[in-house]
C-alpha positions in Angstrom: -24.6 -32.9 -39.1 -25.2 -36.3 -40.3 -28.6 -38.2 -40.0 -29.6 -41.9 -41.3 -32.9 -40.6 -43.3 -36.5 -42.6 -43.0 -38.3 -43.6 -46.2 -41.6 -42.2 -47.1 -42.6 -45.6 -47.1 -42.2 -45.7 -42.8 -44.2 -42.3 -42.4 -47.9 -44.0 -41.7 -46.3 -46.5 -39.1 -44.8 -43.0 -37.5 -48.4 -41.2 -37.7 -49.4 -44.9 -36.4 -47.0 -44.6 -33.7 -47.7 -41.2 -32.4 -51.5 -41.5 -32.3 -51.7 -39.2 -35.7 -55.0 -40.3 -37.8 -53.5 -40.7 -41.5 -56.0 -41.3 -44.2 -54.3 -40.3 -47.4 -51.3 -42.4 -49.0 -47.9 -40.8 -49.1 -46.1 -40.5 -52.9 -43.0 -40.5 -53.4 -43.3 -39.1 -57.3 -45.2 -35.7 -57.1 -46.5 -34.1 -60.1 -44.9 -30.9 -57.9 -41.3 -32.6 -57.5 -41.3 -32.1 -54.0 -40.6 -35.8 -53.2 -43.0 -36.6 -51.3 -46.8 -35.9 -51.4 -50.7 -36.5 -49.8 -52.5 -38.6 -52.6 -56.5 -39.2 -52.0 -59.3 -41.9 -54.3 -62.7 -42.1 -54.1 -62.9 -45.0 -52.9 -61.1 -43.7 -49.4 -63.3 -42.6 -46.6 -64.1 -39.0 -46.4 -66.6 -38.2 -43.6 -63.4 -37.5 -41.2 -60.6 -35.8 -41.1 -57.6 -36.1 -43.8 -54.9 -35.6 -41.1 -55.2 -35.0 -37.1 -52.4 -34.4 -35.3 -52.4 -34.1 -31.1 -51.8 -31.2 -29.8 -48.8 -32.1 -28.0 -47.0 -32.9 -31.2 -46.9 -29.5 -32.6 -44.4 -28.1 -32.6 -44.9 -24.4 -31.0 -43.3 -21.9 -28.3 -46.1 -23.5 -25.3 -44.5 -27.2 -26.5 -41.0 -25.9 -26.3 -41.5 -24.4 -23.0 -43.0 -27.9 -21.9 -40.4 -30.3 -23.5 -37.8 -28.0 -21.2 -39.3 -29.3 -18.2 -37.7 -32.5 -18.1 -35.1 -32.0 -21.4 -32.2 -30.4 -19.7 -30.1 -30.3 -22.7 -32.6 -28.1 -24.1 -33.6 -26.3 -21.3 -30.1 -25.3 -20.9 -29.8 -24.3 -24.5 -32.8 -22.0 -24.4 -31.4 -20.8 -21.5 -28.2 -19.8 -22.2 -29.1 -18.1 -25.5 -31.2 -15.9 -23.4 -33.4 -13.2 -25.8 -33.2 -15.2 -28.9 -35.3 -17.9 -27.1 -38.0 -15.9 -26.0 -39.2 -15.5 -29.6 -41.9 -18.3 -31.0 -38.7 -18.6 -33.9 -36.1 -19.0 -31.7 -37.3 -21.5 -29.4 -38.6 -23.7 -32.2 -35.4 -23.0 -34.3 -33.7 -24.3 -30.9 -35.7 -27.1 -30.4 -35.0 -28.4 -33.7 -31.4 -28.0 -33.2 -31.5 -30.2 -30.0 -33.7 -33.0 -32.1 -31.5 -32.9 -34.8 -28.7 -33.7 -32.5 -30.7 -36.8 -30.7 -31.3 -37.9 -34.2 -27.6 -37.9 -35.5 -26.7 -39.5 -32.4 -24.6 -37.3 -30.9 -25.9 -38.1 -27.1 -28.0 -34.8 -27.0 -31.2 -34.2 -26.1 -34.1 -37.3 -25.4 -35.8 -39.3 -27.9 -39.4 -38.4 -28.6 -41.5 -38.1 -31.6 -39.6 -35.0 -33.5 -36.0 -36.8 -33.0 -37.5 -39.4 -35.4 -39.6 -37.3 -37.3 -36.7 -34.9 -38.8 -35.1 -38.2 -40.3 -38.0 -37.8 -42.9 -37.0 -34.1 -43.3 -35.1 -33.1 -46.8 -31.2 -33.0 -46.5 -31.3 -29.5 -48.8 -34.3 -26.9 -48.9 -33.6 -25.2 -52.3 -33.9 -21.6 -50.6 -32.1 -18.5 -51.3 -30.3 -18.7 -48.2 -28.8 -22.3 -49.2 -27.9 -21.2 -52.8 -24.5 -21.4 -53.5 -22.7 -17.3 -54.5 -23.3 -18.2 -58.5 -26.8 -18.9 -57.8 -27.7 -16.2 -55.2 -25.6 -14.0 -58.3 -28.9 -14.7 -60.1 -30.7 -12.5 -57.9 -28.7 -9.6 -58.7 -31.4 -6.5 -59.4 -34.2 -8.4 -57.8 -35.8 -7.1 -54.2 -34.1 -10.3 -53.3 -30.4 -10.0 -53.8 -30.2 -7.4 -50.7 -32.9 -9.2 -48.3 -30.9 -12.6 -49.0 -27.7 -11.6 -48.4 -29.1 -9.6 -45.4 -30.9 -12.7 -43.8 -27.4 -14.8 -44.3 -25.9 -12.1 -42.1 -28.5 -12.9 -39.2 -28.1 -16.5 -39.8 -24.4 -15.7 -39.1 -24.8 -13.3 -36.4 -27.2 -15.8 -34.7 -25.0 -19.3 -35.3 -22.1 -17.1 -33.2 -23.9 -16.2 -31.1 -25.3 -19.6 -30.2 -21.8 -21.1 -30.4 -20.2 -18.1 -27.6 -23.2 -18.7 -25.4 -23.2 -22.1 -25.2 -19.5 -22.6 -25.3 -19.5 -22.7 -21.3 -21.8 -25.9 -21.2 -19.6 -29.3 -21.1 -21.6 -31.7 -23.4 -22.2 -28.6 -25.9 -18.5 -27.7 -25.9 -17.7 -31.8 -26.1 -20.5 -32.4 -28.6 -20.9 -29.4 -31.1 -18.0 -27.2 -30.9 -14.9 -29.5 -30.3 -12.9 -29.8 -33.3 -13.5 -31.5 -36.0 -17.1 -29.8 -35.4 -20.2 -31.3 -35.6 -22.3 -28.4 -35.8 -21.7 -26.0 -38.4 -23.1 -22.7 -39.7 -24.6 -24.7 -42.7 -26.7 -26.5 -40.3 -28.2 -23.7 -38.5 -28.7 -22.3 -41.9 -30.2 -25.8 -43.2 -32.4 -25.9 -39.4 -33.5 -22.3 -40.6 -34.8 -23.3 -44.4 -36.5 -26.2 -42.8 -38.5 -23.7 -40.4 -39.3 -21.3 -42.6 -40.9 -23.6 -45.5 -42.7 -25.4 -43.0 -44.1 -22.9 -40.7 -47.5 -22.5 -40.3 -49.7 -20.3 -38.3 -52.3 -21.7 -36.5 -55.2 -20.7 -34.0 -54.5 -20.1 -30.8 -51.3 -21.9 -30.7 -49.5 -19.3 -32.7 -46.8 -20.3 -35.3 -45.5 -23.4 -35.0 -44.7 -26.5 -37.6 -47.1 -29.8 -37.5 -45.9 -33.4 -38.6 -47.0 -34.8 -41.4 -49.1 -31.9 -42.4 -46.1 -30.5 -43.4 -45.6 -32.4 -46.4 -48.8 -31.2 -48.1 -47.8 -29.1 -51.1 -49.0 -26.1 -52.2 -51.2 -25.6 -54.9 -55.0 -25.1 -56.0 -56.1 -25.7 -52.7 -58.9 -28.6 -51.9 -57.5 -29.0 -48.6 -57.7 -26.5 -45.2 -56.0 -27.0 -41.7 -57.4 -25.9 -38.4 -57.7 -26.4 -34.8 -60.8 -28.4 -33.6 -62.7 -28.6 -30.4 -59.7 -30.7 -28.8 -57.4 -28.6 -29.8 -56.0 -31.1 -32.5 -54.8 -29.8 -35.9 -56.9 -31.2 -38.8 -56.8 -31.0 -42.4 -60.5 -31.0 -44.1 -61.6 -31.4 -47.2 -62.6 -28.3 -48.6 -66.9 -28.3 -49.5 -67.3 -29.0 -53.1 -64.0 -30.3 -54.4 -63.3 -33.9 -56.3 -62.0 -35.4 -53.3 -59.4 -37.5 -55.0 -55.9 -37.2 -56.2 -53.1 -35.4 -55.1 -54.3 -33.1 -51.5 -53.6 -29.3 -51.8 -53.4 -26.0 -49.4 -52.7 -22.5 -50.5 -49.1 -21.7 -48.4 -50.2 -17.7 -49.1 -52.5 -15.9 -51.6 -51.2 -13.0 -50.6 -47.6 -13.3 -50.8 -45.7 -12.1 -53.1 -43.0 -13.9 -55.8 -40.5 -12.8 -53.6 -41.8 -14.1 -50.6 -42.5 -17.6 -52.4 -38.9 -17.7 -53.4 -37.6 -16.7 -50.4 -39.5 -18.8 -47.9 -40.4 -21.9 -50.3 -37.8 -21.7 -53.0 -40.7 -21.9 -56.0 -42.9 -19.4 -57.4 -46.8 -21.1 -58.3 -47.0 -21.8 -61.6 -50.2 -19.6 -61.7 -48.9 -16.8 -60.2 -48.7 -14.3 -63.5 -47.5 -11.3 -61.8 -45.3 -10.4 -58.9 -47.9 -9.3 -56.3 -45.7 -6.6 -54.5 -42.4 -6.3 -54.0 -40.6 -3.9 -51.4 -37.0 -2.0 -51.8 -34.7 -0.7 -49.3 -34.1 3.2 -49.0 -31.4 5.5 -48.3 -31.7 8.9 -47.2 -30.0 11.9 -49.8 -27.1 11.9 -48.7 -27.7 15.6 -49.9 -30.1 16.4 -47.4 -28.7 17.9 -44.3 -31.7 16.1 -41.9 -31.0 12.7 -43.9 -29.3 11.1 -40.8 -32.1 12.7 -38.2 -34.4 11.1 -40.4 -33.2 8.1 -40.5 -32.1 7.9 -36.4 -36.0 8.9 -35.5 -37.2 5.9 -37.5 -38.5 2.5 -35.9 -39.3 0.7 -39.2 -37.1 -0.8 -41.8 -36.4 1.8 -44.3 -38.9 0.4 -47.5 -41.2 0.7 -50.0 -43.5 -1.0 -51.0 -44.5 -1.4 -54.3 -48.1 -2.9 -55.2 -51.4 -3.2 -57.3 -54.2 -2.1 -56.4 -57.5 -2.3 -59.0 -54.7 -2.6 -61.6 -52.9 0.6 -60.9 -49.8 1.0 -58.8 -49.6 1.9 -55.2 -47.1 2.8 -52.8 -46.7 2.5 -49.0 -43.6 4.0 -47.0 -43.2 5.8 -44.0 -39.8 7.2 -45.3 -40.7 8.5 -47.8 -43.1 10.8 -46.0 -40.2 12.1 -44.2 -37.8 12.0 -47.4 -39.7 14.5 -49.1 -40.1 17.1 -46.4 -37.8 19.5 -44.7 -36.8 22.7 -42.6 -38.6 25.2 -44.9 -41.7 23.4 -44.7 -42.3 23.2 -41.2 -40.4 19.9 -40.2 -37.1 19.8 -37.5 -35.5 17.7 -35.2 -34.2 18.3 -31.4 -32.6 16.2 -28.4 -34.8 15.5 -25.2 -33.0 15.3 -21.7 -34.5 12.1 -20.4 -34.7 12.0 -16.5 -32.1 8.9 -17.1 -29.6 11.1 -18.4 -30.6 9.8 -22.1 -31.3 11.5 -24.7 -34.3 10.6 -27.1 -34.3 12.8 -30.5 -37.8 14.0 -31.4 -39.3 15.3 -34.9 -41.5 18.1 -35.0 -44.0 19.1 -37.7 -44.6 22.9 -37.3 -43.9 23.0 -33.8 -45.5 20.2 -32.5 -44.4 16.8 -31.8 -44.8 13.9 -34.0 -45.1 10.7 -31.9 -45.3 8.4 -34.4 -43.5 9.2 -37.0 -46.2 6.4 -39.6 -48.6 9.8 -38.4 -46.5 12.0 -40.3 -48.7 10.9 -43.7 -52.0 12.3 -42.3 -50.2 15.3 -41.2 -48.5 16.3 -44.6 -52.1 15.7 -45.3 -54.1 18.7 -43.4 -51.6 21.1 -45.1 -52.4 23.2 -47.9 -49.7 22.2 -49.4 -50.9 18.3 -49.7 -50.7 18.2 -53.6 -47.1 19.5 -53.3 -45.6 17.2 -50.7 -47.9 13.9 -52.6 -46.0 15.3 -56.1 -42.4 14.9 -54.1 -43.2 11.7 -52.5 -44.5 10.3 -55.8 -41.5 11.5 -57.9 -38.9 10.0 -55.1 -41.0 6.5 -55.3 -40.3 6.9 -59.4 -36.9 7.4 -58.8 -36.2 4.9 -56.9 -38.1 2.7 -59.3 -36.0 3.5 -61.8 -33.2 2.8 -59.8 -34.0 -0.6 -59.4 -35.2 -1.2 -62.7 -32.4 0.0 -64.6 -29.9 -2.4 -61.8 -32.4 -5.2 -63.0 -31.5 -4.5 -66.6 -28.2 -3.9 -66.2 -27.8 -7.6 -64.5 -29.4 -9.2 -67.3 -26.7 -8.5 -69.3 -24.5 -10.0 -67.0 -26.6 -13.5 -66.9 -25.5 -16.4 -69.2 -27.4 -19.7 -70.3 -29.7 -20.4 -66.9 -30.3 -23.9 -66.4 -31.9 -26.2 -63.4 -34.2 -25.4 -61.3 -32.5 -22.8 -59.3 -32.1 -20.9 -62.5 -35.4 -21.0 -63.8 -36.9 -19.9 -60.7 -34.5 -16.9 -60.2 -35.4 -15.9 -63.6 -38.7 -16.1 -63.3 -38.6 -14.1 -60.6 -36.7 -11.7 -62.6 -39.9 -11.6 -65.4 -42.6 -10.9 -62.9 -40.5 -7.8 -61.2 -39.4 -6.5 -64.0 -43.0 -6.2 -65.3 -44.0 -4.9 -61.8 -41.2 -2.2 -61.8 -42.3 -0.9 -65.6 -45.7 -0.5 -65.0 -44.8 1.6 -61.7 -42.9 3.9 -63.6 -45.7 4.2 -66.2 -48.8 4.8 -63.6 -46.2 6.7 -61.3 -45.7 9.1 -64.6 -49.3 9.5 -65.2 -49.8 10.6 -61.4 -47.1 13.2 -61.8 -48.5 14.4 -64.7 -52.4 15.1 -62.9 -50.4 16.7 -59.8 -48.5 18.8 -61.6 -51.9 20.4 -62.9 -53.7 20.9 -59.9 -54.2 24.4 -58.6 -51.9 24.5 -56.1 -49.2 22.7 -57.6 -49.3 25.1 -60.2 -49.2 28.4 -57.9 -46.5 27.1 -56.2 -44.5 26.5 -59.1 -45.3 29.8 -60.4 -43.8 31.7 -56.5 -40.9 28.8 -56.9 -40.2 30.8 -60.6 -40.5 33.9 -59.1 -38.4 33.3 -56.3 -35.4 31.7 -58.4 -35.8 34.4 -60.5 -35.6 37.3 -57.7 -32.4 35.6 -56.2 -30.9 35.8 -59.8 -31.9 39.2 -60.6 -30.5 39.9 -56.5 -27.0 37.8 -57.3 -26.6 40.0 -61.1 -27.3 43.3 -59.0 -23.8 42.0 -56.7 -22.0 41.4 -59.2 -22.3 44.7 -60.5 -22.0 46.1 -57.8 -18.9 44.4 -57.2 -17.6 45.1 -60.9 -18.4 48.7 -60.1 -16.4 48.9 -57.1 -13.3 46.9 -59.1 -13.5 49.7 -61.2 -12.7 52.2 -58.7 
């Protein structure tokens, strides 16, 4: 889909335009390379706001819903895409599809503030998602490589969907889908970067994306947004910063270098560890319950992988149930619904889990806690290993990594691999004080002496059976 960009230069007569107060200077030559950036002096007025934005221009699931009213083209979109819409993401994702189209001219949609405003948007978001197969190669061994290829799959899933549901709707037929198309999956992936790098979550409205503010970077953050007492979004001045040069918020302190690649396409140049990362599971394929444990689950099947006062942590609700089984008290059955369905159930000694994230504090009452903790802390391990090792074994595979693509992908590479090592260090360690508590030792010792019974019982047959031979 092709639009005729804005220049930075135009954006305070479009702030001007649509009654947004503007009192920094717009860069086009960030220190951050973002092209374009909030730049402050002393010599500007600080007593109000940096940025205030109406209500009405942000861009939110109560605006959407609003802008239907008299936008049949979009109305009838969100309509016929049913579900999807009915999400804060997939109206807005929507909405930006339909103002894209009034901005490339294609006779969709009605003008209004974000038709103009997404001609100052960036033709390419450097996210995962918009990396070309060499570059999301990079990834290979990272928690990345699986969650990007997975989120391309929705991206896919949801594009086809939108194109079979709107197929039956003249003007989208006519204007999106009729060869040679004008709306392509690399659009709704393009729409999709665009959302997710600008996204912000605001009070009472929700998530939703604000002009303008949008274009403030992240970085050592002198700068904060909110919601005053007209419901406006601001951006302040934090107390006690030099309020000059280039305007910063913090896009996440929390998130992890995963998240800031996968959502932003950067890692912060401060950031000197990985935070957390998370990895998919997979049941033993092994364990006869591996599929019932998998069915009764709600969740994703992860772990987590953190610090915490600078040892390593752990959270995963499958792993609870991965390291548990019949002989220990846990089983599965079917329930008869009064629909005719039929709901499977786990059970803990008898009694019915209902949430299965309960299972933890369960495992936890039993006398057998230091055992079931030892299991669950050597699957964690191994599956860190797993992922290490695949992270190795990619690196082997990488040649000379240039641009910025590469240099954040490898990066990214650093901080994991240094999260993943120290897990299997501190993850060690913990085995090693488990395996010398009281009862993990006495059930060790009755696991000997079982394993040795059953051997003494199997040489005893097969004596017995030479015995008979003999006969």
């Amino acid at each position: 889909m092709h639009l005729t960009h804005l220049p930075p230069a135009s954006l305070p007569a479009f702030a001007h335009l649509n009654q947004i107060h503007l009192a920094l200077k717009p860069v086009t030559t960030p220190s951050s390379g973002t092209g374009l950036h909030f730049s402050s002096t002393a010599a500007d007025d600080d007593s109000g706001p940096l940025v205030k934005i109406p209500q009405d221009l942000i861009l939110c699931a109560s605006t959407v819903e609003a802008r239907a009213k008299y936008d049949h083209h979009l109305a009838e979109v969100l309509k016929a895409v049913g579900e999807f819409a009915r999400s804060p993401r997939g109206a807005i994702m929507v909405f930006l599809l339909v103002s894209f189209s009034t901005a490339a001219g294609l006779g969709v949609g009605q003008r209004g503030a974000w038709s103009e405003y997404v001609k100052f948007l960036p033709d390419r978001v450097a996210l995962p998602t918009t990396w070309t197969e060499h570059e999301r190669h990079l990834l290979k061994g990272t928690s990345l490589a699986t969650a990007v290829e997975a989120k391309l799959h929705t991206l896919m899933t949801e594009f086809t969907h939108l194109q079979t549901s709107t197929a039956h709707l003249p003007w989208c037929q006519s204007h999106w889908w009729d060869p040679p198309e004008e709306l392509v999956l690399e659009d709704w992936i393009h729409i999709d970067s665009i959302f997710r790098s600008r996204v912000l979550q605001f009070p009472r409205l929700g998530v939703g994306m604000a002009p303008v503010l949008d274009f403030v970077n992240h970085g050592d953050s002198n700068a904060y947004y909110s919601i005053d007492e007209e419901g406006d979004v601001v951006l302040l001045w934090r107390e006690g910063v030099e309020k000059e040069g280039e305007v910063f918020i913090n896009y996440g302190s929390e998130k992890s270098a995963a998240e800031m690649v996968f959502s932003y396409g950067f890692i912060d140049a401060n950031m000197s560890d990985a935070f957390w990362l998370s990895l998919e599971l997979r049941h033993d394929p092994e364990d006869p319950l591996g599929l019932a444990k998998e069915a009764v689950m709600k969740e994703s099947l992860r772990l987590r992988i953190f610090v915490l006062d600078d040892k390593i942590a752990w959270l995963s609700t499958f792993i609870w149930l991965m390291c548990v089984n019949t002989e220990d008290g846990l089983s599965f059955r079917l329930l008869q619904e009064n629909d005719g369905s039929k709901k499977l159930l786990c059970t803990w000694e008898g009694e019915v889990v209902e949430e299965i994230s309960h299972l933890e504090s369960l495992l936890e009452k039993s006398a057998l806690w230091e055992v079931y903790q030892l299991r669950a802390v050597s699957l964690v391990q191994g599956r860190v290993i797993e992922q290490l090792n695949e992270l190795m074994a990619a690196e082997e595979e990488m040649q000379s990594i240039t641009g910025e693509v590469g240099e954040t992908a490898e990066r990214l590479r650093v901080l994991e691999g240094n999260l993943l090592r120290k897990a299997v260090d501190d993850l060690e360690v913990q085995k090693e004080q488990l395996v010398e508590t009281e009862v993990v030792k006495e059930y060790l010792k009755k696991m000997a002496e079982d394993e040795s019974f059953e051997e003494q019982a199997e040489d005893q047959d097969e004596i017995q059976d030479d015995d008979e031979d003999l006969r």
